[in-house]
NUVEXLO-311973 format. One record per residue (C-alpha): residue number from 1; x, y, z; chain; residue in three letters. Coordinates in nm, 2 decimals, padded with zeros to 4 digits. Example, Ala and Ser with C-alpha at 12.3 -4.5 7.8 and 13.67 -1.06 7.14 Angstrom:
REM residues 2
rec guke 1&X 01.23&Y -00.45&Z 00.78&timi A&vexlo Ala
rec guke 2&X 01.37&Y -00.11&Z 00.71&timi A&vexlo Ser
END
This chain:
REM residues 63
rec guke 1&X 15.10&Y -01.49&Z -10.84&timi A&vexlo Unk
rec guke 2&X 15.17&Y -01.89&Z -10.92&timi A&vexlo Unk
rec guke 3&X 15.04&Y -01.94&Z -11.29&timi A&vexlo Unk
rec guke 4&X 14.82&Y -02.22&Z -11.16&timi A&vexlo Unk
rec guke 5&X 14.63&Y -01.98&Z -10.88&timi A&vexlo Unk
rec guke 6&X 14.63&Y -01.71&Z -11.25&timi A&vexlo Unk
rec guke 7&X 14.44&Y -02.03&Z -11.40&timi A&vexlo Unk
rec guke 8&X 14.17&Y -02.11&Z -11.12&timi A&vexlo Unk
rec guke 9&X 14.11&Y -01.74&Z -11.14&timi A&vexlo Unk
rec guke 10&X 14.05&Y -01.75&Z -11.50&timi A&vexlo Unk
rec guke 11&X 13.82&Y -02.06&Z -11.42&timi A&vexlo Unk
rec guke 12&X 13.67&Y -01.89&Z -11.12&timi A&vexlo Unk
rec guke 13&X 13.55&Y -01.55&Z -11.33&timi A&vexlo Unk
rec guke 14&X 13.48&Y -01.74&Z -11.65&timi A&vexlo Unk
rec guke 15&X 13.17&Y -01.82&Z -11.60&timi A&vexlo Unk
rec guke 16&X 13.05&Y -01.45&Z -11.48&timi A&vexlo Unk
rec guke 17&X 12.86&Y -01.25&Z -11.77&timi A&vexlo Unk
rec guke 18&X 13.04&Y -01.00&Z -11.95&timi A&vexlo Unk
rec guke 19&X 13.34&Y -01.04&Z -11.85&timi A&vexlo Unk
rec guke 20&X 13.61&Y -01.11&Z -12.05&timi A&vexlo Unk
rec guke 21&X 13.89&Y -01.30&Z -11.93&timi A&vexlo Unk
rec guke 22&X 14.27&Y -01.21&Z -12.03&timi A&vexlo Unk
rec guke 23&X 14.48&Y -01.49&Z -12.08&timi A&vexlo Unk
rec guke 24&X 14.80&Y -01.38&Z -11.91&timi A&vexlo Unk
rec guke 25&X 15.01&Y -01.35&Z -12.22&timi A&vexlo Unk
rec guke 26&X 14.91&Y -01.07&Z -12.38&timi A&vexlo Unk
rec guke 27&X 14.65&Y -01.16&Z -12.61&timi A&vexlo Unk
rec guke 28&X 14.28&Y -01.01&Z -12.57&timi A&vexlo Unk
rec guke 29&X 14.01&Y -01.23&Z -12.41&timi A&vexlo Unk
rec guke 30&X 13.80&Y -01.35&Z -12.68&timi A&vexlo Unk
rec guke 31&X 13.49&Y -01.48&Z -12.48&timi A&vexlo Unk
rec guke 32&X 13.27&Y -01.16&Z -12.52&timi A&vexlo Unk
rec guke 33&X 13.23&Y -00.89&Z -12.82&timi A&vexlo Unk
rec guke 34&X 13.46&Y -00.53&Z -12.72&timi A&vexlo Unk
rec guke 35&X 13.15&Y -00.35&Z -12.71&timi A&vexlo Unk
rec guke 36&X 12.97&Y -00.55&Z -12.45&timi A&vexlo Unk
rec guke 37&X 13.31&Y -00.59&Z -12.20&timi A&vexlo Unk
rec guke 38&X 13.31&Y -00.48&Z -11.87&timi A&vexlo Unk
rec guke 39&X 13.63&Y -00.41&Z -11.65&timi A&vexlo Unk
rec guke 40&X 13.59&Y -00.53&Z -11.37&timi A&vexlo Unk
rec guke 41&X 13.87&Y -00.49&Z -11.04&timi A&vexlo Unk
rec guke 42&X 13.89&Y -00.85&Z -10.87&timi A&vexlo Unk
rec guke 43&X 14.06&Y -00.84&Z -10.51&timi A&vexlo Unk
rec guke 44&X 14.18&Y -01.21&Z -10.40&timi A&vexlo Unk
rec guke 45&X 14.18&Y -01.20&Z -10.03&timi A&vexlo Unk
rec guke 46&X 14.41&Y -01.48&Z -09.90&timi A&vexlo Unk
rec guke 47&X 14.28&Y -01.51&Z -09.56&timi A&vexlo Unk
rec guke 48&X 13.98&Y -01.53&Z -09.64&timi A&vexlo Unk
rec guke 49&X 14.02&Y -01.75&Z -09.92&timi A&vexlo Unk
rec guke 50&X 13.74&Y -01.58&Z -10.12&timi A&vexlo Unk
rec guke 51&X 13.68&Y -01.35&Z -10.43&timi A&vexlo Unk
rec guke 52&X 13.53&Y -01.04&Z -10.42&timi A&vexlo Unk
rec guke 53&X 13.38&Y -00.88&Z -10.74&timi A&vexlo Unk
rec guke 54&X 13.24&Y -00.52&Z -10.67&timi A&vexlo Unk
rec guke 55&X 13.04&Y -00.51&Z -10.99&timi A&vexlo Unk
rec guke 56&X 12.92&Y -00.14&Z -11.04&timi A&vexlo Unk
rec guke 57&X 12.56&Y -00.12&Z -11.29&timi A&vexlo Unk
rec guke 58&X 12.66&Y 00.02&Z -11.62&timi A&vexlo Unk
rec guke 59&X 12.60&Y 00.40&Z -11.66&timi A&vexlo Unk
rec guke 60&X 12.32&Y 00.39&Z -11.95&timi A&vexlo Unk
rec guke 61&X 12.40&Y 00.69&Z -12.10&timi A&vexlo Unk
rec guke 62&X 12.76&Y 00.57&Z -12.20&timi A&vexlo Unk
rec guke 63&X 12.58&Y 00.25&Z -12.32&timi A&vexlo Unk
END
């Protein structure tokens, strides 16, 4: 993936709660504490031209 799509992506899931966004060069994402991350599997869909972000609930008992 082009580093600039890798950037609008970043952008694109910044802004969701709890979710911490990786950089791309290895560092951890800093924008939420460990305990409260989330991972999530984001599917870009190019004919579509959309994101889509199957969020699952948190299972409480693991919280």
């Amino acid at each position: 993936m082009p580093e600039g799509m890798r950037l609008r992506l970043s952008i694109a899931l910044a802004g969701w709660p709890l979710i911490g966004i990786n950089p791309g060069n290895g560092r951890a994402p800093h924008a939420v504490a460990a305990h409260e991350r989330q991972v999530v599997v984001v599917r870009f869909c190019w004919e579509e031209a959309c994101l889509r972000l199957p969020l699952r609930q948190r299972d409480q008992a693991a919280a």
